[in-house]
Structures are given as C-alpha cells and as structure tokens.
MARZAKE-989787 format. One record per residue (C-alpha): residue in one letter; z negated, y, x; residue number from 1. Coordinates in nm, 4 decimals, padded with zeros to 6 digits. Each point is the difference from the previous one (the first is absolute). Layout:
N
A/Z/Y/X/NUM
...
This chain:
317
X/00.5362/04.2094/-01.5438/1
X/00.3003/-00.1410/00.1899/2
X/-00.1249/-00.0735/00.3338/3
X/00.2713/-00.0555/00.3529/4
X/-00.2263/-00.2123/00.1573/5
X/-00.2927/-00.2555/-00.0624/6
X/-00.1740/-00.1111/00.3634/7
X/-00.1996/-00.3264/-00.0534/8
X/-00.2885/-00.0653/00.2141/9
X/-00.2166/-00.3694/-00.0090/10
X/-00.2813/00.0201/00.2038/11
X/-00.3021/-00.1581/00.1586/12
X/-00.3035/00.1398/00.1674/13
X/00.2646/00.2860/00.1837/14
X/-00.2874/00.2921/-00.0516/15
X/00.1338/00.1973/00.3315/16
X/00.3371/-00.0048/-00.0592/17
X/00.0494/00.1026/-00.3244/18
X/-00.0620/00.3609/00.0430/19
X/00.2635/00.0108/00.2937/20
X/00.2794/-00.1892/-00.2046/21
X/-00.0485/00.2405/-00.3146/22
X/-00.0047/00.3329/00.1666/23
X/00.3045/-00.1505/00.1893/24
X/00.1850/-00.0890/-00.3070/25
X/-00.0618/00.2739/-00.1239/26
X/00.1569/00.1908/00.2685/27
X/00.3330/-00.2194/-00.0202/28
X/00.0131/00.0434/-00.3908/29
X/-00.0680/00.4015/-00.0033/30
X/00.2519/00.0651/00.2831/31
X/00.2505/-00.2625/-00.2324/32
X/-00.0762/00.1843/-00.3167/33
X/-00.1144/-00.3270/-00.1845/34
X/-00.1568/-00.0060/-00.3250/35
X/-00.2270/-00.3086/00.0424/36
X/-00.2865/-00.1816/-00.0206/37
X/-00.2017/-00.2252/00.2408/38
X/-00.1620/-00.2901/-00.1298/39
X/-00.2612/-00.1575/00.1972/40
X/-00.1417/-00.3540/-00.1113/41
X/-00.3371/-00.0886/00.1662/42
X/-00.0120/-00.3755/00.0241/43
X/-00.4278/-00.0433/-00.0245/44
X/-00.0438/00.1970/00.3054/45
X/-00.3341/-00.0517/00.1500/46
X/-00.0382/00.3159/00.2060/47
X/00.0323/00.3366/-00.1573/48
X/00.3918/00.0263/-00.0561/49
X/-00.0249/00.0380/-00.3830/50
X/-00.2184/00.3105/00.0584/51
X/00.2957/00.1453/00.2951/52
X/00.2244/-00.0857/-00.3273/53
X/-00.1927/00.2149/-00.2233/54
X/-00.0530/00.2755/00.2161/55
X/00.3597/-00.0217/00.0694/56
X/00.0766/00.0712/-00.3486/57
X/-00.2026/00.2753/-00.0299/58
X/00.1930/00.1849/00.3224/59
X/00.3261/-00.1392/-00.1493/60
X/00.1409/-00.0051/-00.3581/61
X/00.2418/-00.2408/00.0941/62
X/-00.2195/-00.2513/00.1372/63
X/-00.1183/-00.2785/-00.3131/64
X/-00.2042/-00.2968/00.0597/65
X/-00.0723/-00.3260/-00.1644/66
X/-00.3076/-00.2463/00.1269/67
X/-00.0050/-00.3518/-00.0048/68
X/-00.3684/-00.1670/-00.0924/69
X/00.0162/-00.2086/00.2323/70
X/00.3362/-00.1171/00.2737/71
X/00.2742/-00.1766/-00.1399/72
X/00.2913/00.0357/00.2708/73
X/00.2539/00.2074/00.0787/74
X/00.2371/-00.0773/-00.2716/75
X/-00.2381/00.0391/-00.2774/76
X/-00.0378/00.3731/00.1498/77
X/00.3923/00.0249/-00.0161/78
X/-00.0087/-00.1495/-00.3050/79
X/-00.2187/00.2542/-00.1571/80
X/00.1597/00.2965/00.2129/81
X/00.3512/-00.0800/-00.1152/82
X/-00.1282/-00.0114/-00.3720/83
X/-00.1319/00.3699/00.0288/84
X/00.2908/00.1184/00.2051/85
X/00.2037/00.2680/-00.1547/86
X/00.2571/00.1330/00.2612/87
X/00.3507/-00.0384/00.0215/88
X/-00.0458/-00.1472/00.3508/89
X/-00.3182/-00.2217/00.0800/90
X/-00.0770/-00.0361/00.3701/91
X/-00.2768/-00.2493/00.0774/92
X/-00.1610/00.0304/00.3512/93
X/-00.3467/-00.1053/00.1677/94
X/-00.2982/00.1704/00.0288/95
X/-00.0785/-00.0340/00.3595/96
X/00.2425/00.2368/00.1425/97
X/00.2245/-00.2918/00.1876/98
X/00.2228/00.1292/-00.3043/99
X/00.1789/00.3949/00.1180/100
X/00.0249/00.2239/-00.3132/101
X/00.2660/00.1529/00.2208/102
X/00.2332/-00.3000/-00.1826/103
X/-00.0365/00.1221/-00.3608/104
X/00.3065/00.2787/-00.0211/105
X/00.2554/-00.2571/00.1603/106
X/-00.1555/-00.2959/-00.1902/107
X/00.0289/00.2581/-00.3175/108
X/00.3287/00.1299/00.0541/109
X/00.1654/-00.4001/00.0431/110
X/-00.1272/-00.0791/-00.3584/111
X/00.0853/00.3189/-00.1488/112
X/00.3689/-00.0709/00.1263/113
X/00.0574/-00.2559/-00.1625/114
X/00.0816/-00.2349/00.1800/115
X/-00.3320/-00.1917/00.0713/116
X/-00.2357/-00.1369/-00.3021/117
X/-00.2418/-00.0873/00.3120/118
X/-00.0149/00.0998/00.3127/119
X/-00.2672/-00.1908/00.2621/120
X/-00.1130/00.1060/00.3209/121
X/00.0873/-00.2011/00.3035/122
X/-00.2578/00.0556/00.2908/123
X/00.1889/-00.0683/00.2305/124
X/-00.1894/00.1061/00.2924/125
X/-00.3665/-00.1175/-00.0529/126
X/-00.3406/00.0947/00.1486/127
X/-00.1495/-00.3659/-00.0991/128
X/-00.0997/-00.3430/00.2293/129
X/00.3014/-00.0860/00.1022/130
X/-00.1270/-00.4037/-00.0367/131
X/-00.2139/00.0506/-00.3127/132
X/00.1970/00.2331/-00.2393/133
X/00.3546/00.0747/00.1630/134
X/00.1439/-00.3518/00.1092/135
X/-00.1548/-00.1736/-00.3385/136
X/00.1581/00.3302/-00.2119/137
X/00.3285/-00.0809/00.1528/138
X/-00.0102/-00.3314/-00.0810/139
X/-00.1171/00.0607/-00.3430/140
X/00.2575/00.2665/-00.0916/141
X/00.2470/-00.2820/00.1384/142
X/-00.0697/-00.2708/-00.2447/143
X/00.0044/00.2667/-00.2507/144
X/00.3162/00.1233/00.0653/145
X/00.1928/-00.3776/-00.0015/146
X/-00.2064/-00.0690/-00.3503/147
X/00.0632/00.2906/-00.1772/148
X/00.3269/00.1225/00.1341/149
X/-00.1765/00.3867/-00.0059/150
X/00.0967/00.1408/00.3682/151
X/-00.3070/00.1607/00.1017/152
X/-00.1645/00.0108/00.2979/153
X/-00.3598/00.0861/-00.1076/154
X/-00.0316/-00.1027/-00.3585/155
X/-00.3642/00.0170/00.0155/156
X/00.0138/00.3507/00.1147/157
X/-00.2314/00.2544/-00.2725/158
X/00.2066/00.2703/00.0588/159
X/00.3002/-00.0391/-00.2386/160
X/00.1392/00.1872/-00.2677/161
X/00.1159/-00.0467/-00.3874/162
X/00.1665/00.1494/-00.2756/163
X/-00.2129/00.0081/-00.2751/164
X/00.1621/-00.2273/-00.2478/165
X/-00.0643/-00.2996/00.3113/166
X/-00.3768/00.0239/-00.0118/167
X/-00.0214/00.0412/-00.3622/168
X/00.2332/-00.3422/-00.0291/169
X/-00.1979/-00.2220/00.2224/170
X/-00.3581/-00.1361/-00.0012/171
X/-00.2036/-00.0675/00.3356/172
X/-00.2622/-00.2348/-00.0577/173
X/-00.2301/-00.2376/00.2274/174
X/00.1608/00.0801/00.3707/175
X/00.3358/00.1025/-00.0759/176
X/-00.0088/00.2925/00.1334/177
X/00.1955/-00.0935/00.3438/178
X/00.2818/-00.1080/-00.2364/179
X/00.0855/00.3206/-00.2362/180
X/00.3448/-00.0020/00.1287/181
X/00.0748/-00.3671/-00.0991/182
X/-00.1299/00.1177/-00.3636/183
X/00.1760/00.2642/-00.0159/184
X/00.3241/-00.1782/00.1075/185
X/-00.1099/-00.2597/-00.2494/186
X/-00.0405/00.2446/-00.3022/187
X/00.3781/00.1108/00.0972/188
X/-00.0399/00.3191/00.2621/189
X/00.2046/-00.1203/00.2653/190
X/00.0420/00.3046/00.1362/191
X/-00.2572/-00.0569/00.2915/192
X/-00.0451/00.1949/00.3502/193
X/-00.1548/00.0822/00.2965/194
X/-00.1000/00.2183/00.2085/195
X/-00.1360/00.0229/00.3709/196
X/-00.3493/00.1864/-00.0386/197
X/-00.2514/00.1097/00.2670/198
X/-00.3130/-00.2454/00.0091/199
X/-00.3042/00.2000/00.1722/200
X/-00.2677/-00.1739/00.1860/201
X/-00.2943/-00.0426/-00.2459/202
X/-00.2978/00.3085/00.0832/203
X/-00.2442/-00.1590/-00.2568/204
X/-00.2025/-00.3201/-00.0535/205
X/00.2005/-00.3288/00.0415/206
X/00.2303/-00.2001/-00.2219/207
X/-00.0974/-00.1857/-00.2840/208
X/00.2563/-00.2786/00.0668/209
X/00.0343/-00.3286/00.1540/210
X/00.1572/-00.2937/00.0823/211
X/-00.0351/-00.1642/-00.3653/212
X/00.2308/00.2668/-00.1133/213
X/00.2945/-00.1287/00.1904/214
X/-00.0777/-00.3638/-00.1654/215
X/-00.0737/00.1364/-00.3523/216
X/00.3099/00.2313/00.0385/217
X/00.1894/-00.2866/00.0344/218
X/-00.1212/-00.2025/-00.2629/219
X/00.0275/00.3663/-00.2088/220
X/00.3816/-00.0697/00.0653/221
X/00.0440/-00.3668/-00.1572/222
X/-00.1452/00.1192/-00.2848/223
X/00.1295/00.3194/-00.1027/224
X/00.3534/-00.1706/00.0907/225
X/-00.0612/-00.3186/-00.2055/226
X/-00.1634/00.1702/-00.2767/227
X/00.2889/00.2627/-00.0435/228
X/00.2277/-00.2924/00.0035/229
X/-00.1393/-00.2300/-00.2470/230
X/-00.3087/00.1917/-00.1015/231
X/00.1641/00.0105/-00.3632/232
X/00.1606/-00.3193/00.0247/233
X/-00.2290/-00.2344/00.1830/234
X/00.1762/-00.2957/-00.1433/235
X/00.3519/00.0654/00.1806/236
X/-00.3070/-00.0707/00.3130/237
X/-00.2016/-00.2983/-00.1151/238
X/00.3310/-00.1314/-00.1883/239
X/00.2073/-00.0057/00.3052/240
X/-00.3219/-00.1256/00.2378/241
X/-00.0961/-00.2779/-00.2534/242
X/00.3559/-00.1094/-00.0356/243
X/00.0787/-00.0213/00.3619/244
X/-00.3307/-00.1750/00.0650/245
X/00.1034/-00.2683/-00.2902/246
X/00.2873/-00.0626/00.1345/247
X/-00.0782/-00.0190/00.3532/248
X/-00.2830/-00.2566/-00.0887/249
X/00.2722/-00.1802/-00.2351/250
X/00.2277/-00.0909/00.2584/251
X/-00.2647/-00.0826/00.2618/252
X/-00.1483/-00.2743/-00.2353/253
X/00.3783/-00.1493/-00.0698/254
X/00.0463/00.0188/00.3374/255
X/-00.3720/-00.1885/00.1033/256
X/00.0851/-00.2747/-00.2660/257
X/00.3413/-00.0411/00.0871/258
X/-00.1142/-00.0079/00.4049/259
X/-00.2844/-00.2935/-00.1357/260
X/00.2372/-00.1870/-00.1815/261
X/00.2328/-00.0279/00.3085/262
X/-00.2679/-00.0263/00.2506/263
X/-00.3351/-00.1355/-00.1422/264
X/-00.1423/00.0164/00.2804/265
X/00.0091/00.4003/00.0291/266
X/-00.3132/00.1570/-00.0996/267
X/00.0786/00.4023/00.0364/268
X/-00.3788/00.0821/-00.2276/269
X/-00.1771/-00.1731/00.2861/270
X/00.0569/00.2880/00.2852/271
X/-00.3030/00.2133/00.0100/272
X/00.2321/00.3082/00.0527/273
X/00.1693/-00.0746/-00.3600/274
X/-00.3089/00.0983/-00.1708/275
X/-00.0843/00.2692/00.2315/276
X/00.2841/00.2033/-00.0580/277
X/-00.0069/-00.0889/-00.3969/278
X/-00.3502/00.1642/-00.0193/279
X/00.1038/00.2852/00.2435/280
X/00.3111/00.0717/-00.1809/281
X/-00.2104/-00.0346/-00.3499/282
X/-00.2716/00.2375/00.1268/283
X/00.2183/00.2732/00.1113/284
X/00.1542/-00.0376/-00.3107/285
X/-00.2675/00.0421/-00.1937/286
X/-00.1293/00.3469/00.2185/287
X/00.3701/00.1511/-00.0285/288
X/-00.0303/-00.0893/-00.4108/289
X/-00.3529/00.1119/-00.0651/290
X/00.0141/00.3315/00.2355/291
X/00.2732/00.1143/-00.2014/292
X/-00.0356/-00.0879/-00.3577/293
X/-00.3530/00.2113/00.1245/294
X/00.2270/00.2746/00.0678/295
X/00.1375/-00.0251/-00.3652/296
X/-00.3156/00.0127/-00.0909/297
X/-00.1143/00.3268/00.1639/298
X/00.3182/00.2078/-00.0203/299
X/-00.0059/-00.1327/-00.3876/300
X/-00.4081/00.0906/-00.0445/301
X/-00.0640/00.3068/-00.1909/302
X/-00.2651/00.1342/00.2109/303
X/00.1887/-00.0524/00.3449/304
X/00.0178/00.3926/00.0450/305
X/-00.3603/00.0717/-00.1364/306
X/-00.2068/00.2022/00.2029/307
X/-00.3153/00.2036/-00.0496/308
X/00.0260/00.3420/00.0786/309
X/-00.3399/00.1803/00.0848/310
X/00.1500/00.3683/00.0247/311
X/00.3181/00.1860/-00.0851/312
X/00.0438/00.3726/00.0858/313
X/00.3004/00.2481/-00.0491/314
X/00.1945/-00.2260/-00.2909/315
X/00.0030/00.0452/-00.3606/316
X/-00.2373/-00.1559/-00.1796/317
C-alpha cells in the first residue's frame, strides 16, 4: 500500500502525552487527506507508555508500535523507525507535545515540491531556560554551522522532514541523531531547509536532557566529520599526520645538532618545559588517534545497529 506520509515518533516514559499527540495528528492528517502511518518507538519506557501505545492502536489503524527491551537512545529509535517507514514523506517529531502536529501539511507540502530532500524545524522562539538550554543551543548550532557549512539555525531540532529515499540512504547510529542533516548532505542530498516552527511550552514530565549533550554533541561532530572524510581512507589521515610529525621532528634534531655544534654550551633538552610539552603534545596525540580509529571500529562493527526488540504491533510479520 503506497502510503503519503510516515510520522516517526522515539519516545521515553511520555505516558500522558501520547494520547493528545495521536488524536491530534490524526486530526491534521484526516482534514489533509493523508494516507499514513504513525510509528511510535518506545525507548524502555518505565511507566506505562507501551500500554497508551497499544491501546492507541487498537482506537487507531494507523498507529504501529515497536518496543525496545531495554533504552538505547534516541537514534537507535530513529534508526529502527526510519527502517519501517513506508511513506513518501517521513516527518519525525517528539513525543512530549513541545513538537505542534499543526507543522506536518507545510512540512509535507515543501518535500513533496520538490525542492527540499529535508526540511528541519527552526524553533525559533523557545519556551526553554534561557541560561541552561537557549544560550548553550545557540552556541552549539553556531559551531555547527562554521564546521559543516549546513545553514541551520536549530540542527538539533526533532521536528524535520525527509523524502524517503534520504532516510533509507543514511544510517544513525550511537548519538547521531542531532546530525541527520550533515549525513544526509554527506550521502549527496544537498538540498537542505528550514523552516520556522512553533515550540510549545512542555505540559508533561520534564526533559530527559542535559548538559553532557551539548559536550557529546560536539564531540558527535568531529567524528561524523572526520570519519566521512577519511573513514574509507584512514591512511590519507595517519599518512599525512605521521609524515608531518617526521618531518617536523627531522628538522628540529638538524637544527639541535647544528645549534650544539656552534654553541656547545646550549643545552635546549635541559628546560623542564621541553619535556612537558613533548608528553602533552604526545598524549593528546595519542587520545585524538585512539578515539577515532574507535570510531572505525564501531561504525565498521556488524552489530552497531543491533537492538532487541521486546514487542512489535501493526507491521507485517
């Protein structure tokens, strides 16, 4: 069955607001005429959202829902969600109602023109701490912007739109999620956009992120952009690193016995700060080198995107 429209829903211990968010897109998609489907990924809830799910899907025909055994993240969710989606269009959004339904026919209608392959939302007026979420987003989306050259104001945003060929082309593993766009771009959709989207004051529970996320979102960022870069050539890396760092420590021992022979009384290896800022310079080395030949290893590992699945209801078995 050709479906319009696949809606993609992670979530996590969200038991009160799922009822409100289906019956409400379900409003949007009957007044749209959309064929579709919404796909609701419970992340090892705790409280009692997988049962909401399944009485959801008992009410709904539309609504299907996969259960993790126990929580993975937010991008093995996605991960799974975009591997079951079948709609033309696939619109992820969160499952605590800071996300407006209201969104999905304009979000819809930009992909189906075709002139976006992905459209993200850009919050642009928020209802968060303006010290503890807003300053440290902008900042965030900032850095982003000057590494990846991908103008958007709110990459991390969960509202955001795809054709279907994008999430079918790219794999979000580990916490990768914040950086679909700079996969997509890297798989070749260039054809990336934005919109400004209404961010509503959360009604339910409290969020489930912190400050780590701004420093692992960062670190996210070095290596998805080193490992698209050299992640199938590593040597064009360590080649280049290991020939610089020759040469460099070539010249600087000419140099030292040059400097002895014309003043033996120089002694350069006897300055404390010499060996301090060998070893600091080797150590850092040695952390850049091992994190990300670690990275080869896990994007490489054949169980990276291996999760156990407790329940699945309203897919073919």
């Amino acid at each position: 069955m050709n479906l319009d429209l696949s809606i993609v829903i992670p979530l996590f211990n969200e038991e009160e607001s799922l009822r409100e968010l289906v019956e409400w897109i379900e409003k949007v998609c009957s007044e749209n005429n959309y064929n579709h489907e919404i796909i609701m990924i419970d992340d090892g809830s705790t409280d009692n959202s997988w049962k909401k799910v399944l009485e959801l899907r008992r009410e709904f025909s539309s609504v299907k829902g996969i259960k993790f055994q126990r929580n993975y993240g937010k991008s093995p969710a996605l991960y799974e969600g975009f591997k079951a989606a079948q709609g033309n269009v696939v619109i992820t959004m969160d499952a605590d109602l800071q996300d407006s339904p209201d969104e999905i026919p304009e979000l819809y209608t930009m992909i189906m023109s075709g002139k976006y392959d992905l459209v993200s939302g850009w919050k642009k007026v928020r209802y968060d701490n303006a010290v503890t979420k807003n300053l440290p987003s902008k900042l965030y989306n900032g850095v982003n912007r000057w590494l990846t050259g991908i103008k958007l104001h709110d990459m991390n945003c969960g509202l955001k739109a795809y054709r279907k060929n994008v999430i079918k082309a790219i794999e979000v593993y580990g916490e990768m999620h914040r950086f679909i766009p700079v996969l997509a771009k890297n798989a070749g959709f260039r054809n990336i956009g934005e919109k400004v989207v209404q961010h509503r004051a959360r009604k339910y529970g409290s969020s489930k992120f912190g400050w780590e996320r701004f420093i692992n979102g960062f670190l996210d960022l070095l290596s998805i952009q080193f490992v698209t870069r050299f992640g199938k050539k590593p040597m064009h890396l360590f080649g280049a690193l290991g020939a610089f760092t020759f040469l460099v420590g070539f010249v600087t021992i000419v140099w030292m016995v040059v400097d002895k022979i014309m003043s033996p009384s120089s002694a350069l290896t006897n300055k404390p700060a010499f060996y301090l800022s060998m070893c600091t310079l080797v150590v850092g080395t040695l952390f850049f080198l091992t994190g990300f030949v670690a990275e080869l290893v896990v994007r490489n590992a054949s169980d990276r995107n291996h999760y156990l699945k407790e329940e699945m209801e309203g897919f073919d078995s």
